[in-house]
N, C-alpha and C positions, 0 to 999 in steps of 0.2 A: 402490372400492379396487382391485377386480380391474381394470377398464379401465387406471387407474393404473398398475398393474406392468407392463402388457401394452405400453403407451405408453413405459414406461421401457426396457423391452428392446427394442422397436425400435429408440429411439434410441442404446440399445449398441452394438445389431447395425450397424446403419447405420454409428457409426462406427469400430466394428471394420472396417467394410469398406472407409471411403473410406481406411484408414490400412495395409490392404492394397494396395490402389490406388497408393498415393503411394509404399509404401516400396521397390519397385524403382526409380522414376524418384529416391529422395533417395540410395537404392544406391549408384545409377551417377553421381551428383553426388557424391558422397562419395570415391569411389574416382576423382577425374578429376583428371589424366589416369592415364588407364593404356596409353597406345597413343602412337603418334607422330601431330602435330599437323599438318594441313597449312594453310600461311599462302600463299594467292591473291598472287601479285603480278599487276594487271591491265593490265600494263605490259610491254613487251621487257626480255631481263636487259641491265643496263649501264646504267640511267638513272639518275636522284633517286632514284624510288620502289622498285627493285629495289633500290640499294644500302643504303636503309633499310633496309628488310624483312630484307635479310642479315641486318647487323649486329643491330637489335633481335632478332630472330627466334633468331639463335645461341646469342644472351645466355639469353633466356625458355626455350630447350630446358635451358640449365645449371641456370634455377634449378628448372625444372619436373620435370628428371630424365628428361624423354622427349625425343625428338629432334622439332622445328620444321622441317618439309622443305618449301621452297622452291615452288612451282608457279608460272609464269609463263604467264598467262591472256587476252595482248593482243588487242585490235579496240576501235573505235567510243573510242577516247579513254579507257579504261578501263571499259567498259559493262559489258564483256560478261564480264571478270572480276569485277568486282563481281556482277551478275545469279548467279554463280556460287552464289557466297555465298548470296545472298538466301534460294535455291531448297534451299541442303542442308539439311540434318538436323541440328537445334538443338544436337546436343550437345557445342558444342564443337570438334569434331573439324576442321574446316573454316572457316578467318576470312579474312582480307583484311586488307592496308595497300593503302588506297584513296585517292584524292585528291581535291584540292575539286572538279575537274573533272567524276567520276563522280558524286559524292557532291552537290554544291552549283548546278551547272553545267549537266551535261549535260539533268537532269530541264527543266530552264525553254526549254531550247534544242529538244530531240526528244524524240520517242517513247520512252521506257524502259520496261521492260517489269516495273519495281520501284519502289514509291514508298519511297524513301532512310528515310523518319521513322515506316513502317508494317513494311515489309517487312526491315528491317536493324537490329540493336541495336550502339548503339553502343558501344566498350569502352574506348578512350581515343583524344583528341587526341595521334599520336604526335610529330610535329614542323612547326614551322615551316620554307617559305623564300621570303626577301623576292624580291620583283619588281626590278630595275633599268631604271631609264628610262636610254638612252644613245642618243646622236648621234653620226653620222660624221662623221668629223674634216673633210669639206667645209663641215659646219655654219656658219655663224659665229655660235656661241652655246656660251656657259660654264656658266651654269647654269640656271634654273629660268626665272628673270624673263625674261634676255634669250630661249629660247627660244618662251615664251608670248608676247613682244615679236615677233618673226618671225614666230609664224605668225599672228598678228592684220594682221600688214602685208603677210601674202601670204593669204588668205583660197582655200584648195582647192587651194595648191598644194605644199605638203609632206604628205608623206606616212607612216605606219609599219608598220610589219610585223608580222605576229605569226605562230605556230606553227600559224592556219589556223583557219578559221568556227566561233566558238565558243568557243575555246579560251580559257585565262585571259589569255596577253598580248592578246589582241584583245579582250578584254572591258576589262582596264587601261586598253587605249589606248582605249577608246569612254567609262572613267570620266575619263580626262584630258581629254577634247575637254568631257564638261560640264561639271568644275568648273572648268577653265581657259575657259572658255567661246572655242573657237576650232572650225577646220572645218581638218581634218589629215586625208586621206583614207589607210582598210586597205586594206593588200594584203595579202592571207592567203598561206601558203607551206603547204607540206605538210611541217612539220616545224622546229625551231627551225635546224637546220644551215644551208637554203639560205637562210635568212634572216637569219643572222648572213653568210653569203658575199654575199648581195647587199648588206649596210648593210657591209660592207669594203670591197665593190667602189662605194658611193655609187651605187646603183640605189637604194637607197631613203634616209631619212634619220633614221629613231629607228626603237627598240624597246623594251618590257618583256620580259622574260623570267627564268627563275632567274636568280640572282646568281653561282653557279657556271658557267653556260652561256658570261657573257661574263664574270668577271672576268680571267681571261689575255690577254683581246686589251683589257681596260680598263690593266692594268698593264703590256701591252706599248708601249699608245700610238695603238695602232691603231682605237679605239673611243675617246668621251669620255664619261664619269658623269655624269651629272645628276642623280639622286636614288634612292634605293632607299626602294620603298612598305612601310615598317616603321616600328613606333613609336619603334625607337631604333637608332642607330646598330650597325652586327657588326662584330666586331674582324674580318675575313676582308678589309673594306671600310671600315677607322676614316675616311681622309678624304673618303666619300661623306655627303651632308647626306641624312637622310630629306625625305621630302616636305612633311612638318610641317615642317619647320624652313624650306624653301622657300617657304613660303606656300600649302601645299594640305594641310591636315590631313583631308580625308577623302578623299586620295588613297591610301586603305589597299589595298594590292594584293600580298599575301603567297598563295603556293602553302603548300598544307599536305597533312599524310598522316595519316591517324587509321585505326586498326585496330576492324573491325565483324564483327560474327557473324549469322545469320541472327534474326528475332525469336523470343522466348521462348526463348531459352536459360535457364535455369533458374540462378536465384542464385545458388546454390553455386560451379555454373561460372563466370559471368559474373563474379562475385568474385570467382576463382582467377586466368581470364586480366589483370583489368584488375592487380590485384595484381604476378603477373609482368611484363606490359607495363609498368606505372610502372615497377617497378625497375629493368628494364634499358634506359629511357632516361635515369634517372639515373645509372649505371654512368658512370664516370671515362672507361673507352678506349672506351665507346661515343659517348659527350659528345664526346672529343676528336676522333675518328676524323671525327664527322659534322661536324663545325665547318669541318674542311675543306674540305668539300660545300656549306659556309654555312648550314648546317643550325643550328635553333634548337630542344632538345628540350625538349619539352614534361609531356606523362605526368599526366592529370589522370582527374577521375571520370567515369564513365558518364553521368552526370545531365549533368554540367557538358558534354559533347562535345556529348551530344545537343541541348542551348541553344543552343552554337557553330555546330553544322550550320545550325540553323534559321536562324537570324541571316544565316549566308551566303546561305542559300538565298533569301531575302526582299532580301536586299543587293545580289545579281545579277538577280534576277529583275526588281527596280527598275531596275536601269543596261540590261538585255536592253531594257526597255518603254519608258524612256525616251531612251533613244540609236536606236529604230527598227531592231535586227537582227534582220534575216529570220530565222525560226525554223522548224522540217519540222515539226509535231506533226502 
């Protein structure tokens, strides 16, 4: 009997203690936020990803009652502001809008110094934006077929451009060469600018890239649409056909942005931001504002992003292996 008692008051004591233990770290979960929040953009201000990050990020300070302050964290394609993230202190206080590149991309292509699905928790898919494939008006091709028709009949001598080694429009164009099964040589550029300057000037002859990047020079005339890699049509772009409808339905080639916190953030928080994150990508003039941008918002579960990441991760890491791009690891 007496062993008995003795056996029970351990296991009192024991867990009088681990609930000692716990109840600062449920404390400061409870009381979060109580500080101003700082949201990583791993990007130059002025792009997609920074002017996401604004808008959501303004909105989540309103509903969260603490101020979302901006930091913009550029190199390596978004690395090394993500890496930011990875490396802080769970609590919230430090997250990221990060994109497929950093997140999906960069890990299959180099060295990073974070694995994206160990070191990073995810909090939502914040938005989508599609890819557009487009040709210079020397082309002589309208849309999907007749392009695929040229470059089968000229075998290594068209060529397209992308935003440079790695990036997502060069991975696009490397999934358009397999499933259209043709041989269309990259020229990488440093940057999406001089590569819209040289497909104006017909130094080169197509590209993927945002849909905001070229749709000015598509509605001015100076560029032709060919498809945008989304599953349905964007009012931004009503008479471009997606790829599916062209006859390449796993020409899925959309950029996306999803906000991540370092791992183990503790639930409380992790449900507080993804909470605020949904709502203000639902938000009416954050919706509209981004629509603008071609922006698709999205705002879904933790669970669900971190499936999404994976998916891409295993998506490009196929097209990196079997399209043969040099990779640094």
């Amino acid at each position: 009997m007496t062993t008995i008692k003795i056996a029970n008051v351990a296991k009192v004591a024991m867990l009088g203690l681990c609930a000692a233990l716990l109840s600062p770290a449920l404390a400061v979960a409870q009381d979060f936020p109580n500080k101003a929040i700082k949201l990583i953009v791993p990007f130059p201000a002025g792009g997609p990803n920074d002017i996401i990050a604004r808008l959501v990020g303004k909105r989540m300070g309103e509903i969260l009652k603490q101020p979302v302050v901006i930091e913009n964290r550029a190199g390596q394609g978004g690395v090394v502001g993500t890496d930011v993230v990875a490396k802080s202190a769970p609590d919230g206080y430090t997250i990221a809008i990060s994109s497929a590149g950093a997140l999906a991309i960069s890990p299959s292509m180099e060295k990073v110094a974070y694995d994206t699905l160990k070191d990073l928790q995810p909090i939502t898919l914040v938005a989508k934006v599609p890819e557009m494939l487009v040709v210079a008006t020397s082309v002589p091709a309208n849309n999907m077929k007749e392009l695929i028709a040229l470059a089968k009949a000229q075998p290594g001598k068209l060529n397209f451009a992308s935003s440079g080694n790695g990036s997502l429009p060069h991975l696009a164009g490397e999934l358009f060469k397999l499933q259209a099964k043709i041989d269309i040589v990259h020229v990488p550029y440093r940057g999406a600018a001089p590569a819209v300057n040289d497909l104006l000037g017909q130094q080169v002859q197509m590209v993927f890239l945002d849909l905001p990047v070229l749709l000015a020079q598509v509605q001015a005339g100076k560029l032709r649409a060919i498809a945008i890699g989304a599953p349905a049509r964007v009012p931004t772009a009503p008479n471009v056909p997606t790829t599916g409808e062209e006859g390449l339905p796993n020409l899925q080639t959309e950029n996306w942005y999803g906000m991540v916190g370092p791992a183990n953030l503790p639930a409380p928080i992790l449900a507080a931001l993804n909470k605020a994150a949904v709502e203000a990508t639902k938000d009416p003039e954050v919706v509209a504002k981004l629509a603008d941008q071609g922006a698709t918002m999205v705002g879904d579960t933790p669970e669900h992003f971190r499936d999404y990441i994976a998916s891409e991760i295993k998506k490009w890491a196929e097209v990196i292996k079997d399209a043969g791009v040099p990779v640094s690891k």
